[in-house]
N, C-alpha and C positions, 0 to 999 in steps of 0.2 A: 624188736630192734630199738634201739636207744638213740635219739637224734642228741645231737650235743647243741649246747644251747649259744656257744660261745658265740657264732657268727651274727645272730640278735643282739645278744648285747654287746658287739663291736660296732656294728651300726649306730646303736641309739646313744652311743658314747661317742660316735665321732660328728652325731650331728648336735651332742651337747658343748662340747669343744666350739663348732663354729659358731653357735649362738653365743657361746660367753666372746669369742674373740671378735664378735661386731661388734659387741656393747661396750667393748675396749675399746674400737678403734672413732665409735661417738665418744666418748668420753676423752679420749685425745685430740680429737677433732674439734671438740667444744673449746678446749684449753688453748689449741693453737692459734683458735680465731681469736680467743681476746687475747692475749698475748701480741698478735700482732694489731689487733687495737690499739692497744697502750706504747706499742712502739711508735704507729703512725701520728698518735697524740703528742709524744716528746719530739717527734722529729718536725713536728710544723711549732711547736713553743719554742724549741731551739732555733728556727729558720726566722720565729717572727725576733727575739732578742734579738742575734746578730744584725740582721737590718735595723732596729733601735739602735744598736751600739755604736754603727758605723752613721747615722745620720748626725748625731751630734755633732763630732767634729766637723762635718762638712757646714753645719748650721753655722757652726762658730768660726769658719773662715771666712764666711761670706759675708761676715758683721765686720771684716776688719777693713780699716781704712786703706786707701790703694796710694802708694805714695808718686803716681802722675795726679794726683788731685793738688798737690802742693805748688803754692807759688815763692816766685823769690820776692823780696823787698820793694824793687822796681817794678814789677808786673804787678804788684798789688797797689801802689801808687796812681797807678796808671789807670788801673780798673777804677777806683776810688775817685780820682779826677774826673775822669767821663759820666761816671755815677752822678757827678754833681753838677755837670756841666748842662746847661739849658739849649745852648746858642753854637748850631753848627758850626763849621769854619765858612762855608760859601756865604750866609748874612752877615757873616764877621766882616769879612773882606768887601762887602754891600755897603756896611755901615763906615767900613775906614775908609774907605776910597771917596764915600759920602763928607765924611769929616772934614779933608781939603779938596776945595773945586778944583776939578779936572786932573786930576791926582789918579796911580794907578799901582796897584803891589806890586811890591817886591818880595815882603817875607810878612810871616806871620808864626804864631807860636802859642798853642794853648799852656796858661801859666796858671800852678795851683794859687790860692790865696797869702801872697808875701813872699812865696816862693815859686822856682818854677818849677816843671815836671824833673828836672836835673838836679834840684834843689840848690840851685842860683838865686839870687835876692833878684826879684821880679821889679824890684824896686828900678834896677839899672834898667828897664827899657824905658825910664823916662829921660835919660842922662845920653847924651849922644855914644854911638858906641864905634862910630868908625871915622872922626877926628880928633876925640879924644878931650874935646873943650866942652866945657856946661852949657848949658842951654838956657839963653838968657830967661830973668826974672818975669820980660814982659810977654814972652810964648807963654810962662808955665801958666801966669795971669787969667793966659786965656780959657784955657780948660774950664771945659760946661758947667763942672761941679767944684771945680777950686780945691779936689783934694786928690794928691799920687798915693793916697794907698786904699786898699780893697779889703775887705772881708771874706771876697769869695775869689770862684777861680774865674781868670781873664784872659782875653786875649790881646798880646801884644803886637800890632803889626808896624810895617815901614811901608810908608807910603812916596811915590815920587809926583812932584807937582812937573807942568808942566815946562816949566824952566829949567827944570834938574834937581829943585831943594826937593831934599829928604826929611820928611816930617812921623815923627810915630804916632802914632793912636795907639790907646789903650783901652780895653773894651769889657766892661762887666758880660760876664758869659752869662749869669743869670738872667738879665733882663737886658741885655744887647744895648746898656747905654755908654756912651761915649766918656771914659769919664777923667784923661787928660788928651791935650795934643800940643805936641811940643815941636819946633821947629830945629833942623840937626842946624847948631852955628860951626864956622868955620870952613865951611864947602868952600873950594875954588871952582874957579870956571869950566879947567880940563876936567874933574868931576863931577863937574854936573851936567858936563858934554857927554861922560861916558856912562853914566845913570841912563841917559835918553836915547842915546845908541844902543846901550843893554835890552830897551825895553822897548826899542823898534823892532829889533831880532825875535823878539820872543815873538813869533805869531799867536802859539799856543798862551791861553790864559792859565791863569791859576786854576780855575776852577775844572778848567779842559784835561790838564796836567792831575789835578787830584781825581776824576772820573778814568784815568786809564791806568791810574795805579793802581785804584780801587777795584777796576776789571782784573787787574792781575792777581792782588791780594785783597780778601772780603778783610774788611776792618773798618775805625774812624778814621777821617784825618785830624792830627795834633799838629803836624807844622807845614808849612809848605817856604821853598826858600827859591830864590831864581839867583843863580852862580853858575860859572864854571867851573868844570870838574876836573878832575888832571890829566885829563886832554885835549884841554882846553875848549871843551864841547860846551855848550850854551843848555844848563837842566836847570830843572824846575826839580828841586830834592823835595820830596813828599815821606811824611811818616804818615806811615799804619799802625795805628793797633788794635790785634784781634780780639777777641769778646775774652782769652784768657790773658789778656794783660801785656802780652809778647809782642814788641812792635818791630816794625820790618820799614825801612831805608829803600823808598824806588824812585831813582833817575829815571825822569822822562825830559824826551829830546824838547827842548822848548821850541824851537824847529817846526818840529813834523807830530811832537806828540806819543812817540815810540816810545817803547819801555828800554831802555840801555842796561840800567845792572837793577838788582836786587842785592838786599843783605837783612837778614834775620837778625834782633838780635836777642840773644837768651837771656838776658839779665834783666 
């Protein structure tokens, strides 16, 4: 009997088939891996670029100037004045009220050098300003230092004696010295009646009056003034200005000390 040999070698051919088809599917499996190697290497160099690309611009915004850093003309005057200013306003009005016995403010006014913070000739607070006539030869005479003009910045004040006359001081803000005082000519009676009436009413001082503006608005004080207002209320007008220049107008009650209005002003 004759065995046929076919079903042996249908075997050893089918397990030569599966041997070659493993060492295909190493060899495909080899490739696959580095293949997605090199994809994972492009996709982290393309992820690190993009985040380079995008930083730069952001770099170069943040180097640009911000235009609320900008002042106007008068806010940068203002800042520059105080810059150079030595002599608060409270020793200011110490020293004028010192200058004539028994004498007591009325106004005062931080003034740059020749000019004032409004750019007014500083020169006029030696020249009487509310009758309109000079002021005699033998007032200007008296003055400490014998000269009405400055180099630096000062302060202008009015001061009332106790009779009524209206006298101004002028006051080096560097060094707090006195350096005219000129007596106002041409007062009559009824106003110097009404000078000492004004400044009975005022219970609140100057310096009272700038301490509660100052509670309202952080800043210097540049002027302080004792008038009435347009309604006919008895203030003490106090300027502020803040550390950017910007000064602010607050009415307090000369009275009681109240704060009445406010006003900002931008320029």
């Amino acid at each position: 009997m004759t065995c046929d040999p076919r079903p042996k070698n249908t075997g050893l051919l089918r397990a030569y088939r599966l041997r070659a088809a493993g060492a295909a599917c190493v060899v495909m499996t080899a490739a696959l891996l580095t293949g997605c190697g090199q994809d994972s290497g492009s996709t982290s160099t393309g992820t690190e670029t993009s985040e380079a690309a995008r930083a730069v611009p952001e770099g170069t915004a943040s180097t640009s100037p911000s235009p609320s850093t900008s002042l106007t003309k008068d806010q940068e005057k203002r800042k520059a004045l105080l810059a150079s200013t030595k002599i608060p306003f409270d020793k200011a009005i110490t020293t004028a009220e010192g200058a004539v016995a028994g004498s007591k403010l009325i106004e005062i006014n931080l003034k740059g050098p020749g000019k004032s913070d409004d750019d007014t000739d500083a020169s006029a607070s030696a020249s009487p300003a509310r009758s309109g006539t000079s002021a005699s030869p033998s007032a200007a005479s008296a003055s400490p230092t014998g000269s009405p003009t400055s180099t630096g910045p000062e302060w202008a004040a009015e001061v009332i004696a106790k009779d009524g006359t209206e006298h101004k001081v002028r006051i080096d803000a560097l060094t707090g010295k006195v350096l005219q005082t000129v007596e106002e000519q041409g007062q009559d009676a009824q106003e110097k009646t009404r000078m000492v009436d004004r400044l009975a009413k005022a219970t609140q001082t100057p310096q009272q009056a700038a301490k509660a503006a100052t509670d309202k608005t952080k800043g210097t004080v540049t002027s302080i003034d004792l008038d009435e207002n347009d309604k006919n209320v008895l203030v003490w007008s106090v300027d502020v200005v803040a550390k950017d220049g910007k000064k602010t107008m607050v009415d307090v009650d000369a009275a009681n000390g109240s704060v009445i209005s406010e006003h900002v002003d931008n320029d």
